[in-house]
Structure formats: C-alpha cells, structure tokens
mmCIF entry with sequence, helices, sheets and N, C-alpha, C, O atoms, coordinates in Angstrom:
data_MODEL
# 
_entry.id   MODEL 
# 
_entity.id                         1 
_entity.type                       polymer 
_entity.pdbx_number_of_molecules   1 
# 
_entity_poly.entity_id                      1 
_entity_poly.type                           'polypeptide(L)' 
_entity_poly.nstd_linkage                   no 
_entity_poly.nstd_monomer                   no 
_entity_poly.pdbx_seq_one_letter_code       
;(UNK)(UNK)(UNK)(UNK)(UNK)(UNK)(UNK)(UNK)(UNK)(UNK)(UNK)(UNK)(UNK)(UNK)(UNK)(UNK)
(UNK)(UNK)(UNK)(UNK)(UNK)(UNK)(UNK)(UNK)(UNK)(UNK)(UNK)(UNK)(UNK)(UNK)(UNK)(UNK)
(UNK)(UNK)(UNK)(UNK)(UNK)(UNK)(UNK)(UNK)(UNK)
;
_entity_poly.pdbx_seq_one_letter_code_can   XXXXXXXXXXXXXXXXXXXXXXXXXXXXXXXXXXXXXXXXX 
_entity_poly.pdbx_strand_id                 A 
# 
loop_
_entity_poly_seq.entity_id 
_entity_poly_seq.num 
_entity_poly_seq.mon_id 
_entity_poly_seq.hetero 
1 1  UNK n 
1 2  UNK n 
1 3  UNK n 
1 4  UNK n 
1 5  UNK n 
1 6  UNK n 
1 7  UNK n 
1 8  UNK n 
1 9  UNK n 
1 10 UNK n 
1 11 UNK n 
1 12 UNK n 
1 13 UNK n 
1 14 UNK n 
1 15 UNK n 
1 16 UNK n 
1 17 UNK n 
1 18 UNK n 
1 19 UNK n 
1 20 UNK n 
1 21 UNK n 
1 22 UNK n 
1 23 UNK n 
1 24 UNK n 
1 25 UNK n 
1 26 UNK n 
1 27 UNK n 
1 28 UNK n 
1 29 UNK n 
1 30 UNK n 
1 31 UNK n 
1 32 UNK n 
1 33 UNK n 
1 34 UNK n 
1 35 UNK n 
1 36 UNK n 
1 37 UNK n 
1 38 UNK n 
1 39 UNK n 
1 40 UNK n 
1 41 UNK n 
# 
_struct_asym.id          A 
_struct_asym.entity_id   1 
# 
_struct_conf.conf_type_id            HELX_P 
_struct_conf.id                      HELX_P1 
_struct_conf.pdbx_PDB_helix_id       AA1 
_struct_conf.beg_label_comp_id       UNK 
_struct_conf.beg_label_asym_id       A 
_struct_conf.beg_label_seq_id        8 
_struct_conf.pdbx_beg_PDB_ins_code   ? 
_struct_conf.end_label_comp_id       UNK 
_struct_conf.end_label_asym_id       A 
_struct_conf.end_label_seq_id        13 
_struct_conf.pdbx_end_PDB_ins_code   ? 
_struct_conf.beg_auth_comp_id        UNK 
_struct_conf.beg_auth_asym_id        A 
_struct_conf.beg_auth_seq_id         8 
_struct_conf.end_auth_comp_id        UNK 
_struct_conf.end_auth_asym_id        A 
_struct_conf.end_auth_seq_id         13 
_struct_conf.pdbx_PDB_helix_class    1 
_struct_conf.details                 ? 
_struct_conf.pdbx_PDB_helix_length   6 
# 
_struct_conf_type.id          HELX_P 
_struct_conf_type.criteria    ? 
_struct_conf_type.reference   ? 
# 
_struct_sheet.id               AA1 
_struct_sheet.type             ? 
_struct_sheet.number_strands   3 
_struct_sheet.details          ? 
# 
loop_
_struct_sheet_order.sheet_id 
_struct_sheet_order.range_id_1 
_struct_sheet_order.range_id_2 
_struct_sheet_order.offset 
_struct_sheet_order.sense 
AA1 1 2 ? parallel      
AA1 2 3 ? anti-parallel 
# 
loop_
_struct_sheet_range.sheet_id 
_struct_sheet_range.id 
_struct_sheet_range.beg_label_comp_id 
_struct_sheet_range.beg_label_asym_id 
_struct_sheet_range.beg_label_seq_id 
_struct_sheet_range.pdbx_beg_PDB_ins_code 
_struct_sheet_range.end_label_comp_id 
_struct_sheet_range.end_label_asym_id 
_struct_sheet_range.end_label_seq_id 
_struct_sheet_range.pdbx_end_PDB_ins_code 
_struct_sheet_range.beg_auth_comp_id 
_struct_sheet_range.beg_auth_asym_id 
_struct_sheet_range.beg_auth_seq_id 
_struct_sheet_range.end_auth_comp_id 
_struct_sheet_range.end_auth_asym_id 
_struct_sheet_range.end_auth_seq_id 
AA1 1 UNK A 2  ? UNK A 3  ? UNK A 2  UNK A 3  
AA1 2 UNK A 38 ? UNK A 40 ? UNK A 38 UNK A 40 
AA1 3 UNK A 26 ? UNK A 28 ? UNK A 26 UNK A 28 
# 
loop_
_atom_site.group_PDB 
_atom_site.id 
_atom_site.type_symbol 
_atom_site.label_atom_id 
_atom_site.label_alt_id 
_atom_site.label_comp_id 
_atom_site.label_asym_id 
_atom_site.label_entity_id 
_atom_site.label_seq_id 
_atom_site.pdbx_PDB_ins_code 
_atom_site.Cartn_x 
_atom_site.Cartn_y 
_atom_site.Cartn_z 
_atom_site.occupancy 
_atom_site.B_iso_or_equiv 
_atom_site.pdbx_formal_charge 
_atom_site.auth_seq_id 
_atom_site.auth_comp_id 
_atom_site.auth_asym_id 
_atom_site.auth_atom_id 
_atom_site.pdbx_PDB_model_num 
ATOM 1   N N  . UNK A 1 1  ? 120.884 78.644 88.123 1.00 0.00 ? 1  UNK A N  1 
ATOM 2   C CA . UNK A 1 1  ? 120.147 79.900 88.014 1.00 0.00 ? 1  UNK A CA 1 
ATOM 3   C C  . UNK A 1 1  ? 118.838 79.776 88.777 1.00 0.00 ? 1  UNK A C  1 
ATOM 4   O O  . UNK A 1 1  ? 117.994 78.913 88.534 1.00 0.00 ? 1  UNK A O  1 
ATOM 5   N N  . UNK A 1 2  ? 118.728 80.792 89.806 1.00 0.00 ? 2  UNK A N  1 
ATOM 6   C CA . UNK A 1 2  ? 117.466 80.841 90.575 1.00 0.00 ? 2  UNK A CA 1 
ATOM 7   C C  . UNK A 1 2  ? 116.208 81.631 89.431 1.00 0.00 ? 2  UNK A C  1 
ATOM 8   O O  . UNK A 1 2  ? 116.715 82.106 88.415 1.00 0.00 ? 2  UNK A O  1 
ATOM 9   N N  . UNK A 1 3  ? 115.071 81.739 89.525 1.00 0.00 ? 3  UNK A N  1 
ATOM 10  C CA . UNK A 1 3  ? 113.935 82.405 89.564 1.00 0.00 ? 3  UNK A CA 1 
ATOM 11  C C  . UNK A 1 3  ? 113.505 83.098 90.476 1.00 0.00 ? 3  UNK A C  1 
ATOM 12  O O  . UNK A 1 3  ? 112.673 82.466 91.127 1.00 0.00 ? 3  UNK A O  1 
ATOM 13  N N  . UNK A 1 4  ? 113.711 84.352 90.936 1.00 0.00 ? 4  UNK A N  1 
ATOM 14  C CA . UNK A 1 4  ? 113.120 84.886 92.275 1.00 0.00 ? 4  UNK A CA 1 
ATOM 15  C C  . UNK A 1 4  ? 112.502 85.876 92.019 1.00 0.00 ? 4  UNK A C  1 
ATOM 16  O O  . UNK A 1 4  ? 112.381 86.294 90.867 1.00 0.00 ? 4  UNK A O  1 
ATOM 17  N N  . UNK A 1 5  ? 111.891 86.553 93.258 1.00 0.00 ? 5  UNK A N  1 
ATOM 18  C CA . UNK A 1 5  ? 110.929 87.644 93.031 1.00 0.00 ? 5  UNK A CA 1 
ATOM 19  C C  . UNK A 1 5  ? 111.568 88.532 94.044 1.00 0.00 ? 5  UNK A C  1 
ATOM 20  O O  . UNK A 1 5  ? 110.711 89.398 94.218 1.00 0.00 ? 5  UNK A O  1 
ATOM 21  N N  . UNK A 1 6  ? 112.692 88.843 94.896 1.00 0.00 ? 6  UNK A N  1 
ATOM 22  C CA . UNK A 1 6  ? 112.924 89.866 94.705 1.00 0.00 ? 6  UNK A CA 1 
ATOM 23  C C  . UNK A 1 6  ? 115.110 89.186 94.675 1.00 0.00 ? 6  UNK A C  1 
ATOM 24  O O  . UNK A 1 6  ? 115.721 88.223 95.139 1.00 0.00 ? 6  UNK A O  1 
ATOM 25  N N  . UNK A 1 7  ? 115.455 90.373 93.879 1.00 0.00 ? 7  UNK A N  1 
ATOM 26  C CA . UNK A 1 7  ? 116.532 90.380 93.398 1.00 0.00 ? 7  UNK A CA 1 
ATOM 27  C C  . UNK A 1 7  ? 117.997 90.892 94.489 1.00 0.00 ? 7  UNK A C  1 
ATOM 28  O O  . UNK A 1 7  ? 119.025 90.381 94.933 1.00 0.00 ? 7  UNK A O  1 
ATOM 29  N N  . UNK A 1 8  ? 117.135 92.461 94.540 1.00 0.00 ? 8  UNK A N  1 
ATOM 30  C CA . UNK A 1 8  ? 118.170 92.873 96.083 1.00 0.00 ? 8  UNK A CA 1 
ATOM 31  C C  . UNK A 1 8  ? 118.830 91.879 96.564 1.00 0.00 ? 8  UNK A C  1 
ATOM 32  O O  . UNK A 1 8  ? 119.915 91.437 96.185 1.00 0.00 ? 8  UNK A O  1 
ATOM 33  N N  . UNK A 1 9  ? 117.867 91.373 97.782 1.00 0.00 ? 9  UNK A N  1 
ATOM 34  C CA . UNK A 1 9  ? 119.025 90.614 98.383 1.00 0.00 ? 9  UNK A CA 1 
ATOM 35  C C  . UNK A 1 9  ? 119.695 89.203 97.763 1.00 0.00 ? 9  UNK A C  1 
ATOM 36  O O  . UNK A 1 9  ? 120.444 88.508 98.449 1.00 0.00 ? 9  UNK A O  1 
ATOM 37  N N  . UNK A 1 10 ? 119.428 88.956 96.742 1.00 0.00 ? 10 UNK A N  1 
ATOM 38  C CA . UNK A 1 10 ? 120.707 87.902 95.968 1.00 0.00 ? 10 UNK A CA 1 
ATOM 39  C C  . UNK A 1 10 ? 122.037 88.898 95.525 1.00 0.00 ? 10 UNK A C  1 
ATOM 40  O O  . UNK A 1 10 ? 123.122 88.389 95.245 1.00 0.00 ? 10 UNK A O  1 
ATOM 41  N N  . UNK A 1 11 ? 121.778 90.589 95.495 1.00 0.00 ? 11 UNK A N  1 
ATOM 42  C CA . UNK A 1 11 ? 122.601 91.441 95.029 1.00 0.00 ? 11 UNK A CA 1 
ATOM 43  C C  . UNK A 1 11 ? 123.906 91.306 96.097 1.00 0.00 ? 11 UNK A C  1 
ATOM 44  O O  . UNK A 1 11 ? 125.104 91.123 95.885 1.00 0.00 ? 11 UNK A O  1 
ATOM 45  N N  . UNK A 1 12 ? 123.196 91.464 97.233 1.00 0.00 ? 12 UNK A N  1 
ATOM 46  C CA . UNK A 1 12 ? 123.944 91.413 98.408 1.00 0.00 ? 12 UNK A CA 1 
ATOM 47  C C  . UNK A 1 12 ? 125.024 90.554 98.911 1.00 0.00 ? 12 UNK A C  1 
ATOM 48  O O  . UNK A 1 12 ? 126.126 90.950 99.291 1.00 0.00 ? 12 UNK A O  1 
ATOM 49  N N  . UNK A 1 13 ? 124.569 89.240 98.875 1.00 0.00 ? 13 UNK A N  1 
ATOM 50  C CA . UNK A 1 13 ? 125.567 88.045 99.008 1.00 0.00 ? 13 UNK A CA 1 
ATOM 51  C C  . UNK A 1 13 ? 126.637 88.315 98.593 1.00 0.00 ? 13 UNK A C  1 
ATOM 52  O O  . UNK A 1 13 ? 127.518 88.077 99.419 1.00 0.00 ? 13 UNK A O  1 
ATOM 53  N N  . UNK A 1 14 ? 127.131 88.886 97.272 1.00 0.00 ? 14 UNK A N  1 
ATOM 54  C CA . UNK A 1 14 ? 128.467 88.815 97.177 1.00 0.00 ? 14 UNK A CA 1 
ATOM 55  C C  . UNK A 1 14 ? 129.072 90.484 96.416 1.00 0.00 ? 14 UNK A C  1 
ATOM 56  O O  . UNK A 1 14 ? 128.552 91.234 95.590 1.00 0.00 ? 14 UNK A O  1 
ATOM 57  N N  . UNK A 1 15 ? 130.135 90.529 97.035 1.00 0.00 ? 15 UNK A N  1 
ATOM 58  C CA . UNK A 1 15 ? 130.264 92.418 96.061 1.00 0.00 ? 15 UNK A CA 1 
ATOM 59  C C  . UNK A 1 15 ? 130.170 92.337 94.752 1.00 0.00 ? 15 UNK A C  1 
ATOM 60  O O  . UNK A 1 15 ? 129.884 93.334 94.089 1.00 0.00 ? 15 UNK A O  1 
ATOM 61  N N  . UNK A 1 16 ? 130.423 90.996 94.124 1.00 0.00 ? 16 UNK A N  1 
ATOM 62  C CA . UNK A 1 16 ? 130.676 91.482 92.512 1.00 0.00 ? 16 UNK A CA 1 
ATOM 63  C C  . UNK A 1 16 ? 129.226 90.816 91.750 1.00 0.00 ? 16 UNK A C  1 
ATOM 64  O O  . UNK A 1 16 ? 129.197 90.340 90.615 1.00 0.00 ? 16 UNK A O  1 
ATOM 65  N N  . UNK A 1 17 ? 128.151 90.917 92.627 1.00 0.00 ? 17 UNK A N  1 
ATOM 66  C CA . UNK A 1 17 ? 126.872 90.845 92.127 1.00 0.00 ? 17 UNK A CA 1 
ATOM 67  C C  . UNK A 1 17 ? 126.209 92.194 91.112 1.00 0.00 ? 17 UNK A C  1 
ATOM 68  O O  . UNK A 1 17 ? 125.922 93.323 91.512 1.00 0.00 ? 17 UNK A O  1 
ATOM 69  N N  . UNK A 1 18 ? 126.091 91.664 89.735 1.00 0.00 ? 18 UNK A N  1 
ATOM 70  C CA . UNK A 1 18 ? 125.339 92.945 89.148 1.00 0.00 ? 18 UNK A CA 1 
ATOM 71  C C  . UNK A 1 18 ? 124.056 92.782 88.848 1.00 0.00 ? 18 UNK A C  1 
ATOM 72  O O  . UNK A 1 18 ? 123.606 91.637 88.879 1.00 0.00 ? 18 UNK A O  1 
ATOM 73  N N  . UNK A 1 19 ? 122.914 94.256 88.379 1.00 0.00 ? 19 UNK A N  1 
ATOM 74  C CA . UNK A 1 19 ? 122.126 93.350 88.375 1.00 0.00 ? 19 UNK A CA 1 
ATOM 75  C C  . UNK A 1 19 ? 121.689 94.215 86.723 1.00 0.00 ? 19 UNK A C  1 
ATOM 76  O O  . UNK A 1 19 ? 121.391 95.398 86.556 1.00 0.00 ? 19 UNK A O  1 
ATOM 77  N N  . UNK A 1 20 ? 121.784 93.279 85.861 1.00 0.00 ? 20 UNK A N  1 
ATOM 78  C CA . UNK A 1 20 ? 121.441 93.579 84.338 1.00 0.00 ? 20 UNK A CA 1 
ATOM 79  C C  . UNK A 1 20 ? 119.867 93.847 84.043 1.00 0.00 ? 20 UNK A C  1 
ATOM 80  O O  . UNK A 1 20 ? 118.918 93.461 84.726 1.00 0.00 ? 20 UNK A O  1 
ATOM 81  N N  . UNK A 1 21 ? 119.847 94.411 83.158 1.00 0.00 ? 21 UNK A N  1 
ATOM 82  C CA . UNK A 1 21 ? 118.284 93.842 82.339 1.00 0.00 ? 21 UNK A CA 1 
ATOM 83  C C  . UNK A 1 21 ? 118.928 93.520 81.015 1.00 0.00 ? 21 UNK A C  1 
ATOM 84  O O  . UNK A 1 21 ? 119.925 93.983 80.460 1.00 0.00 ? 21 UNK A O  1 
ATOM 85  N N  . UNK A 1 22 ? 118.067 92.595 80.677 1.00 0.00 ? 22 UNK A N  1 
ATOM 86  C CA . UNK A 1 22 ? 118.406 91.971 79.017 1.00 0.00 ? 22 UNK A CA 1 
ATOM 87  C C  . UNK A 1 22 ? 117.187 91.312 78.512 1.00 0.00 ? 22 UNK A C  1 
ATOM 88  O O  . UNK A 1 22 ? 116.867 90.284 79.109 1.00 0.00 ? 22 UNK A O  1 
ATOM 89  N N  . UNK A 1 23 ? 116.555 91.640 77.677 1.00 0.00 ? 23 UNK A N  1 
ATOM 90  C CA . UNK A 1 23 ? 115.399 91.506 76.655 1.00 0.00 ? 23 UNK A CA 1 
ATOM 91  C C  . UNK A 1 23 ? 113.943 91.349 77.449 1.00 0.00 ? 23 UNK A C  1 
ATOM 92  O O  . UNK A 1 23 ? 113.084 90.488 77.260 1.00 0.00 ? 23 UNK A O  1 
ATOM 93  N N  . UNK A 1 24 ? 113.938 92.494 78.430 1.00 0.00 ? 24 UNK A N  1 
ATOM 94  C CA . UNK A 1 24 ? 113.097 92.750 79.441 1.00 0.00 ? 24 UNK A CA 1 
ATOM 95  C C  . UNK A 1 24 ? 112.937 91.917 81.016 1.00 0.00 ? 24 UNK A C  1 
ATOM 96  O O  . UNK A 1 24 ? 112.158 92.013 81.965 1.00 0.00 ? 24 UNK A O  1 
ATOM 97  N N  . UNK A 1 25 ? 113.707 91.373 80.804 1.00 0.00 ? 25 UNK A N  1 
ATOM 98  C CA . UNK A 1 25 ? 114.099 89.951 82.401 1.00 0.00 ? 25 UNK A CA 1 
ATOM 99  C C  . UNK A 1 25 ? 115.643 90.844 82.690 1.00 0.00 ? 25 UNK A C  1 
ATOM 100 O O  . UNK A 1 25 ? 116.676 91.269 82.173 1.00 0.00 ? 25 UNK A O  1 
ATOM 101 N N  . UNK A 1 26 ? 114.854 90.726 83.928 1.00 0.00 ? 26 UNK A N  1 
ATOM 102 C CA . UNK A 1 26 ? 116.565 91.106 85.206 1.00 0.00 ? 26 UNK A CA 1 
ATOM 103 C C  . UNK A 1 26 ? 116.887 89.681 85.561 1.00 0.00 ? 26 UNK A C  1 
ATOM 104 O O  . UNK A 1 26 ? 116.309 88.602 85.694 1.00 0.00 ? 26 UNK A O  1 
ATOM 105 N N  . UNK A 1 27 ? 118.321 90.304 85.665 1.00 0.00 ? 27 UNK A N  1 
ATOM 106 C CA . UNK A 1 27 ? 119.422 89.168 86.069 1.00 0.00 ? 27 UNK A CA 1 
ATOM 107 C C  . UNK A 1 27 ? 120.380 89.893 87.331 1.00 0.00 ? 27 UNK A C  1 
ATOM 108 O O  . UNK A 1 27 ? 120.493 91.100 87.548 1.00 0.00 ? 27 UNK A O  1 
ATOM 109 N N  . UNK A 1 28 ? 120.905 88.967 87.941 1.00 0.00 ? 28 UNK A N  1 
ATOM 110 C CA . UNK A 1 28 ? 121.892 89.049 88.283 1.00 0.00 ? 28 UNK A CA 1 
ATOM 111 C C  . UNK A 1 28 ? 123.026 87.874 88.169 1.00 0.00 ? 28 UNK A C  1 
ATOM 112 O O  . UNK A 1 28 ? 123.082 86.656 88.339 1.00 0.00 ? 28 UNK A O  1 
ATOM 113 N N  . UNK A 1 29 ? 124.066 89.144 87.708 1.00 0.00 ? 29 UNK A N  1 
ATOM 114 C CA . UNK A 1 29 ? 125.330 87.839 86.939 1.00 0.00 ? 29 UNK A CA 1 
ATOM 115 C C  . UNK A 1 29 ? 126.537 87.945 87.944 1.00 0.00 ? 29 UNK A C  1 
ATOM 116 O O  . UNK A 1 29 ? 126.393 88.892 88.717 1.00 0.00 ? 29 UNK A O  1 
ATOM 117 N N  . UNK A 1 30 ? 127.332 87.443 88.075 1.00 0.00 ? 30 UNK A N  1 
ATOM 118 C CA . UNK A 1 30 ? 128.789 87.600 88.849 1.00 0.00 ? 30 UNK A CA 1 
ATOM 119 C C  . UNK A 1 30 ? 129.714 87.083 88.383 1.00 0.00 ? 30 UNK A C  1 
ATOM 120 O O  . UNK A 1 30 ? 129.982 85.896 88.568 1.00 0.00 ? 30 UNK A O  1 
ATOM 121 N N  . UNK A 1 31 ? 130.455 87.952 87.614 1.00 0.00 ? 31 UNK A N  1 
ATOM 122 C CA . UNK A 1 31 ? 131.555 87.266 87.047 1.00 0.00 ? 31 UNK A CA 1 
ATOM 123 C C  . UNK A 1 31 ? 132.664 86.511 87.446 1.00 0.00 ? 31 UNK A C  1 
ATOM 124 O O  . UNK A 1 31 ? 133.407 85.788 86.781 1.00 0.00 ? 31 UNK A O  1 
ATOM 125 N N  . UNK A 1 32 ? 132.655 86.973 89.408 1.00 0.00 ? 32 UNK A N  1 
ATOM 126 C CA . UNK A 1 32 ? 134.222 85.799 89.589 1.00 0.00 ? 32 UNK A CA 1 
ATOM 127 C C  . UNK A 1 32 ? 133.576 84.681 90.258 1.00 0.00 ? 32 UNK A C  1 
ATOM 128 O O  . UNK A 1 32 ? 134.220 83.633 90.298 1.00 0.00 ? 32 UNK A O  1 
ATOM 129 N N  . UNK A 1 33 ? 132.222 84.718 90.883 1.00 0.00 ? 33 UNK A N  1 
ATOM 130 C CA . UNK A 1 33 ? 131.402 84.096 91.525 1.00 0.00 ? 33 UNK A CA 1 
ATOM 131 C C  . UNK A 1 33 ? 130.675 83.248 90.513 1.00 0.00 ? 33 UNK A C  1 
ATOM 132 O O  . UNK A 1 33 ? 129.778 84.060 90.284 1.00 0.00 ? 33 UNK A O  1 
ATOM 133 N N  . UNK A 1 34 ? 130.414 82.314 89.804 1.00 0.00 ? 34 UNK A N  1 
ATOM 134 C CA . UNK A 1 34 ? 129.781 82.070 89.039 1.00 0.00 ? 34 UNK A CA 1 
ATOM 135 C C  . UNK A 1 34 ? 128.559 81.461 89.329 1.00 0.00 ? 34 UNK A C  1 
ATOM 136 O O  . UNK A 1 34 ? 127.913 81.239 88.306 1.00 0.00 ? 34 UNK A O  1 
ATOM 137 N N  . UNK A 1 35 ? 127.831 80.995 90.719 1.00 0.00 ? 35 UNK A N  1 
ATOM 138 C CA . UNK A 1 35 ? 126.782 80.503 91.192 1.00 0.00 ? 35 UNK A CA 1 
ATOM 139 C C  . UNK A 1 35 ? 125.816 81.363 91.510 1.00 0.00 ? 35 UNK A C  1 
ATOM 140 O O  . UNK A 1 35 ? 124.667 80.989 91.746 1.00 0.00 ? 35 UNK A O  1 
ATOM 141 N N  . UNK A 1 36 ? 126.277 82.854 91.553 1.00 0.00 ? 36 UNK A N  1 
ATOM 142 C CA . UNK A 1 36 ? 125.601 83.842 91.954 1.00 0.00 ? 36 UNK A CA 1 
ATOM 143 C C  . UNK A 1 36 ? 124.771 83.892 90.790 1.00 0.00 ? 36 UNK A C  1 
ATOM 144 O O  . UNK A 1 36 ? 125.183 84.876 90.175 1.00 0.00 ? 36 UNK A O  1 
ATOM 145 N N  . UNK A 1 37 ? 123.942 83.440 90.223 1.00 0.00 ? 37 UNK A N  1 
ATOM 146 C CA . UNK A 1 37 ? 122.920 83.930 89.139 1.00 0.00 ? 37 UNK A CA 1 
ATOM 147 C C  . UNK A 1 37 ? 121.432 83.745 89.396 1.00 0.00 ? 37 UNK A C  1 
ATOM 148 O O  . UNK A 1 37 ? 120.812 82.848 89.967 1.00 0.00 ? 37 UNK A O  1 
ATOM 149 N N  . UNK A 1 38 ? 121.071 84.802 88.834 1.00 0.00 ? 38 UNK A N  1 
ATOM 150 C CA . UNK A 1 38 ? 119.667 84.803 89.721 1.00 0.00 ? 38 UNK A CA 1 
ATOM 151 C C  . UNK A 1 38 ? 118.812 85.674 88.033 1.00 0.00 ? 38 UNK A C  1 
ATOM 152 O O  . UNK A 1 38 ? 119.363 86.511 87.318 1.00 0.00 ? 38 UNK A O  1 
ATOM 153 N N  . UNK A 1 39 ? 117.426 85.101 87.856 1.00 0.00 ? 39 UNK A N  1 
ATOM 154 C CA . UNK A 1 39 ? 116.223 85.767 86.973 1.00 0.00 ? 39 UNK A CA 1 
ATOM 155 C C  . UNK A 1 39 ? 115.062 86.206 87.762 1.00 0.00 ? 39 UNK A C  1 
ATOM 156 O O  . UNK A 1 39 ? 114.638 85.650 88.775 1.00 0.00 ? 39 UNK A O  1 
ATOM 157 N N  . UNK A 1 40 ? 114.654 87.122 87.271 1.00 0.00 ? 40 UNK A N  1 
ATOM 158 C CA . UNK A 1 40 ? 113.686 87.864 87.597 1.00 0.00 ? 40 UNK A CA 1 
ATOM 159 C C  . UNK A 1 40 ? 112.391 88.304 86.474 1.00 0.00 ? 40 UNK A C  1 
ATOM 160 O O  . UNK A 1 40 ? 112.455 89.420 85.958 1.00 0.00 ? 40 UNK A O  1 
ATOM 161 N N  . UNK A 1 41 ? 111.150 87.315 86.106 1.00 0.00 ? 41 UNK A N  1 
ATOM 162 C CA . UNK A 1 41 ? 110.304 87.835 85.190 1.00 0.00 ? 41 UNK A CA 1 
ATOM 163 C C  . UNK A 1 41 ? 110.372 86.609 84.252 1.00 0.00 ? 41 UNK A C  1 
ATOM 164 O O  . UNK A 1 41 ? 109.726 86.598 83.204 1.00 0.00 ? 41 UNK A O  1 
# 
C-alpha cells in the first residue's frame, strides 16, 4: 500500500482501479489486481 498525494493517476494504471472513501481516507482498491492499492490522508 502506497501513501500518495494525488490518487488519479494510480486510478489510471489499471481499469479495475476504484477509488473508495472509508472513515474519511481515500483509497484505491483493485480487486483482480491486488498491488494496485494506494491511501490518501
């Protein structure tokens, strides 16, 4: 899981990039990709 400051383009890398909020921190999760994870905050 990265820490980044901007999210977009980790969205990009792969199509099945989403990008959540959950208990005020954005994520991005990928469910068939599983390295794709990225926090924000």
């Amino acid at each position: 899981m990265k820490v980044r400051n901007s999210l977009k383009s980790l969205k990009n890398r792969h199509r099945d990039c989403r990008v959540i909020r959950r208990h005020g921190r954005t994520y991005v999760i990928n469910k068939t990709n599983r390295r794709f994870k990225a926090r924000q905050g």
